[in-house]
Residue, then its C-alpha position, 0 to 999 in steps of 0.5 A: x432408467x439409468x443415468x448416463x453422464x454426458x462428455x465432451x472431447x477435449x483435444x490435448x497434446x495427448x489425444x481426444x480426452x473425455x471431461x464430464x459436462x459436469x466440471x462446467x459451471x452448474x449455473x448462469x448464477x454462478x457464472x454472474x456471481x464471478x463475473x460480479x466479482x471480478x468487476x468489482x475487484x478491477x472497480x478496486x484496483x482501477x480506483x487505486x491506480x487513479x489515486x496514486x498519483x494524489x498519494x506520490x504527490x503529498x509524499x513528495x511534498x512532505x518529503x520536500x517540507x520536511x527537508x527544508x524545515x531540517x536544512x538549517x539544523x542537519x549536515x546537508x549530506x545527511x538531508x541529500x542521502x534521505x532525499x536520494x532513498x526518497x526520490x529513488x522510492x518515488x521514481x519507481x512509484x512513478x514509473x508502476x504508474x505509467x505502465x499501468x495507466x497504459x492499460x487502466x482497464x485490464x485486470x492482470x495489468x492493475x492486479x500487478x500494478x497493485x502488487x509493485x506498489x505494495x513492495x515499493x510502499x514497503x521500501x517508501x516506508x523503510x525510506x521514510x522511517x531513514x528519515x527519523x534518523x537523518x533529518x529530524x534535528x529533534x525528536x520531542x514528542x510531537x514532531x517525531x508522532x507528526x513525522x511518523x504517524x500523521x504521514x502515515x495516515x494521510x498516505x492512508x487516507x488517499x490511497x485507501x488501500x489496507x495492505x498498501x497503507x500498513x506496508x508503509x506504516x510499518x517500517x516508518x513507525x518501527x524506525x522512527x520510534x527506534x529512532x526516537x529510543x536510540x539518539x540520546x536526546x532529551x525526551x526521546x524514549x517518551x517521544x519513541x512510545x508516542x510514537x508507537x501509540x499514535x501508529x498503533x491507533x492508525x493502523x486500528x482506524x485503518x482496518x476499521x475502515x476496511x472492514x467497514x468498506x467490506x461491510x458495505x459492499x456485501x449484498x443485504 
């Protein structure tokens, strides 16, 4: 007997169009497999949204922290200039949040929410990164890694987003360490490659805990 493909009517600008029943979903598995899918994935981006404020937070206060510690040794212009870049990233941070909590539970809205604060974590990175360069009194080894790394890791550790957390431990590694070989202070280039190492390991122990996230959450 000969198969006959069945169709549907589809009305388009153009007129009735036939499409094969065949392009539907082949079965309501599959339909609950995306569904699992995209529940998980607003799950995520819902969780990020609530730790944001945490994050912009511990920024902001390492950033007050660190520009008090550098008031008594660094022209206040050079510390007001690094607060402004910094206030500026934050602002923005700010204001992705309050139109994304808006709307917690839509999926486009977090999906875009996530999206501006990779780009605004890039500039905070690139901000933070200024930093070595304009309120660091000293660049010795340890409290440029502290400045670099260890921000970076914190920032990481309450977002826990991967993509999110090497967008700012990039540019705040790379200036700082540049930072560090540049400024012709004692023991700066052993600071600069400490640096370098102490934010290579970070971002190793970051995507080890991405991939070890993912792990968990496949099926068995």
């Amino acid at each position: 007997m000969r198969h006959m493909a069945v169709v549907e009517q589809v009305n388009t600008r153009e007129g009735a169009v036939p499409v094969p029943r065949d392009a539907e979903p082949q079965s309501d598995l599959g339909k609950l497999a995306a569904l699992h899918a995209e529940a998980r994935e607003t799950a995520i981006l819902a969780n990020l949204l609530g730790r944001a404020p945490y994050a912009m937070v511990a920024l902001a206060v390492a950033a007050g922290l660190s520009a008090a510690l550098s008031a008594a040794s660094m022209p206040a212009a050079q510390i007001m200039t690094w607060l402004v870049l910094m206030i500026a990233g934050l602002a923005a941070m700010a204001r992705a949040y309050a139109h994304a909590i808006a709307a917690p539970f839509e999926r486009a809205t977090l999906k875009s929410f996530s999206q501006d604060l990779t780009a605004i974590t890039v500039y905070l990175g690139f901000a933070w990164g200024a930093g070595a360069f304009l309120i660091l009194p000293t660049l010795i080894p340890f409290p440029a890694v502290s400045y670099a790394a260890i921000t970076a890791a914190g920032f990481a550790f309450l977002l826990r987003d991967r993509n999110i957390a090497l967008a700012f431990l990039g540019p705040a590694a790379a200036l700082s360490a540049l930072a560090c070989i540049v400024r012709p202070l004692p023991g700066a280039g052993l600071a600069g490659l400490l640096v370098l190492a102490a934010s290579a390991a970070v971002a190793g122990a970051i995507l080890l805990a991405a991939r070890m996230a993912q792990s968990r959450a496949q099926p068995a």
